[in-house]
N, C-alpha and C positions, 0 to 999 in steps of 0.2 A: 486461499486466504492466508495470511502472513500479519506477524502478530508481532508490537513494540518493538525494542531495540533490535534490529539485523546483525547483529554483531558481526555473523557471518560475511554480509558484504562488504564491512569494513577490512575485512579479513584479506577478502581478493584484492592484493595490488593489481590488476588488470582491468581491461575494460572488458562490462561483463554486457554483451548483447544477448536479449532474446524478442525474439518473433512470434507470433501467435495468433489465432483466428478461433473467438470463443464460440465454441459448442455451445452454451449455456449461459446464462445471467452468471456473472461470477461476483463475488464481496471480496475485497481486501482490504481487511479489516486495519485502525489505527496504526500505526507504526511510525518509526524512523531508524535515519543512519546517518552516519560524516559524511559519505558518500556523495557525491551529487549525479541526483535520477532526470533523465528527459524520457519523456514518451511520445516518440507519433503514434498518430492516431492514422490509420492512411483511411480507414474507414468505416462506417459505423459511429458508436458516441459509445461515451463513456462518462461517467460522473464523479470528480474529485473534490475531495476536499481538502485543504491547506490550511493549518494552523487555525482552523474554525470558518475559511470561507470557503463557500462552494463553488466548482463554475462546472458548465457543461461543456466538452469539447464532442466535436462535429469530425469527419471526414476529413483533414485535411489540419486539423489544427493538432498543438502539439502541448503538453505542460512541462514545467522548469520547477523542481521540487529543488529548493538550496540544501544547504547542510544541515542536520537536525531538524529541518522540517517537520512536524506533525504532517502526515498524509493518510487517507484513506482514497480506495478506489469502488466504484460500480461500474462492473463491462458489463454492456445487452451484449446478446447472442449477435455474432456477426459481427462484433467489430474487431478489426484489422492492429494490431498495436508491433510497435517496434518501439524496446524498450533501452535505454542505454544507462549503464550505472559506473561511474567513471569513481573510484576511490581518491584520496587523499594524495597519496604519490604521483599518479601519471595527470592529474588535472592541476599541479603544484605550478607548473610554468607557465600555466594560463594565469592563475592566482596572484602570482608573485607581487605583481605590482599593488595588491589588496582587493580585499574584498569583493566580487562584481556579483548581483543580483539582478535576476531577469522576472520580467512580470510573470507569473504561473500560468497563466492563459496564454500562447503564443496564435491568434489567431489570423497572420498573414501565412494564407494558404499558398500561395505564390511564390513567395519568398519562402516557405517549410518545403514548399514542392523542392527548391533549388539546393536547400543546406540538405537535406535529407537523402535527397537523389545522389549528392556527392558524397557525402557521410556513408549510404547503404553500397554504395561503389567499388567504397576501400573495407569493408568490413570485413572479408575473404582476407584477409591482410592481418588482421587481429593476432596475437597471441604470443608476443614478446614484449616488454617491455617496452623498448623502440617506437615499436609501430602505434602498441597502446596509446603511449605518450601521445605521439605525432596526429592520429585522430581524434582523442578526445580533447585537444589544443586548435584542433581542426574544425569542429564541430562548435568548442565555444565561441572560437573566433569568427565563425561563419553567425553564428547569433548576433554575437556583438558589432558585426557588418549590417544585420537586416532590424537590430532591436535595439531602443535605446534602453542603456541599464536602473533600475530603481533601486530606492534606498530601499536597505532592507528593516520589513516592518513587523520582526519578531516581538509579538505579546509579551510582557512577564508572567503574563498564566503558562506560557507553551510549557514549563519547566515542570508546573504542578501536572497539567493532563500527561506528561511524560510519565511519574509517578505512578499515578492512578491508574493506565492502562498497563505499565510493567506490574501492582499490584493486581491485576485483575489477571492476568497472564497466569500467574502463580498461584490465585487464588481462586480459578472460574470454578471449581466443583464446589467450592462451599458456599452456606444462604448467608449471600450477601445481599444486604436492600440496601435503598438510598439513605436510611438512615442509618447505618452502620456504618457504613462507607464515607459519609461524612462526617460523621463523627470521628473516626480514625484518623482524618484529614484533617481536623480543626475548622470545620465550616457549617453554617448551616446549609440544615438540607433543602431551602429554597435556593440559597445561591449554590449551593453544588450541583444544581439541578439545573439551574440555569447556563453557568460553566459547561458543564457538562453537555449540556444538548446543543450548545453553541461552534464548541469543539468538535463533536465528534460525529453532529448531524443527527444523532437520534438519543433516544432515552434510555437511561441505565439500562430499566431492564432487556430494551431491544439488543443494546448491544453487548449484555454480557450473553444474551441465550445467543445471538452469533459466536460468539465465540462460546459457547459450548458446544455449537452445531458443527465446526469446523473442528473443534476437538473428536466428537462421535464420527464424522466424518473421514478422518485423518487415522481413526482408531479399524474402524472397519475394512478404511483401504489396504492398513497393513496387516488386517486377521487371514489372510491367504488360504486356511485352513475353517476359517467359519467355526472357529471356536467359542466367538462369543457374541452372543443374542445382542442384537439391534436395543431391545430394553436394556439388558447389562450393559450396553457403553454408554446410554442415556442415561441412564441412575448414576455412572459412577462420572459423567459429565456433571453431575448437577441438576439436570432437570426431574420437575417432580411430579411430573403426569404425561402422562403420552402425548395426551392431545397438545400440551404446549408445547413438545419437542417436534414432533412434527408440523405444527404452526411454523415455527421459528427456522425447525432446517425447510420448507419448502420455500419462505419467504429469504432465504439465504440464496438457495440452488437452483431453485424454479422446477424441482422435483422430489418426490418421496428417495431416500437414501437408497444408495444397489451398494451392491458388491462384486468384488472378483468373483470369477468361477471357481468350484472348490478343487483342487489341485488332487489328483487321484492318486 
């Protein structure tokens, strides 16, 4: 799970592919970047949501996250993704002419069969500048061949949940409710609640204890040495009883938290 601003991937001028086959229900949790993200899906589903809408993609369909996008993700177990995150510099000469947005949803499988198959062709190719440019110029042009482009339909809320989820980043271990939190914001807590569940697909509380879960998660991966109690990274995550941190991480992972083996 992966949390608000990527700063990281604005970082990479290159085009950053990865491939993957989930072991497990995985959450990736709110975010964004400048960057612009495609994903196939070659198979299995996965469940996104865009700047507060959701869509389901299938086997064979693809999503088109723009720039600054608010996104979250749900992989089931078994699905297939090929991810492409093309930065600011190598995707410039596609751009140049202004602006172009693609529906989120790509769901001509026929046509993603054909840009994808030639896209995953040259990707062996990847890792100079050059080449970066040349497929992800490649890649959008092949969209813009099989997709007609929309206007893009950035909310003015996008700007506030950018806020409120880099707040929550910084803040997940302390008691924060929806009333504090809207308050902080200048809102009431019906419509922050509303905002809020509309954006981000679930309720404060679900998604702050996700992201405490991926915190204790994250925390445990790197204790190598089993120095610190499964309770001591939930306490110091925020959660304030077992039984809701295990609620929240098994509803996050699809299982009770493991560990590395302890390093002898």
């Amino acid at each position: 799970m992966e949390l608000v601003y990527e700063k990281f991937r604005d970082e990479e001028e290159k085009l950053q592919y990865m491939n993957s086959e989930k072991k497990e229900n995985t959450v990736f949790a709110t975010h964004f970047h400048e960057s612009t993200e495609i994903v196939y899906l070659e198979k299995g589903e996965i469940e996104t949501t865009v700047n507060g809408d959701t869509f389901a993609a299938r086997g064979g369909d693809a999503v088109f996250v723009n720039r600054f996008d608010l996104h979250s993700y749900k992989s089931y177990k078994g699905a297939v993704t090929h991810v492409f995150i093309m930065g600011k510099k190598i995707s410039e000469p596609f751009f140049r002419g202004g602006r172009i947005c693609f529906p989120t949803l790509l769901n001509d499988k026929t046509a993603n069969k054909e840009i994808f198959g030639t896209v995953l062709n040259l990707i062996k190719y990847a890792g100079n500048e050059a080449t970066d440019t040349g497929i992800a110029c490649l890649l959008l042009g092949l969209l813009l061949k099989f997709y007609s482009p929309v206007k893009s339909d950035e909310k003015k809320e996008t700007h506030i949940i950018r806020q409120i989820v880099d707040y929550i980043d910084v803040h997940y271990s302390e008691n924060i409710t929806l009333n504090s939190l809207s308050s902080d914001f200048g809102y009431s807590a019906n419509y922050f609640s509303k905002l809020f569940n509309q954006y981000l697909g679930m309720h404060l509380r679900d998604y702050l204890n996700t992201v405490r879960a991926y915190n204790v998660r994250s925390i445990l991966e790197n204790d190598a040495t089993h120095r610190i109690t499964v309770t001591e990274a939930y306490i110091k995550c925020g959660f304030d009883s077992q039984s809701t941190f295990y609620r929240s991480y098994n509803k996050a992972y699809g299982k009770s938290p493991q560990r590395r083996n302890k390093k002898s």
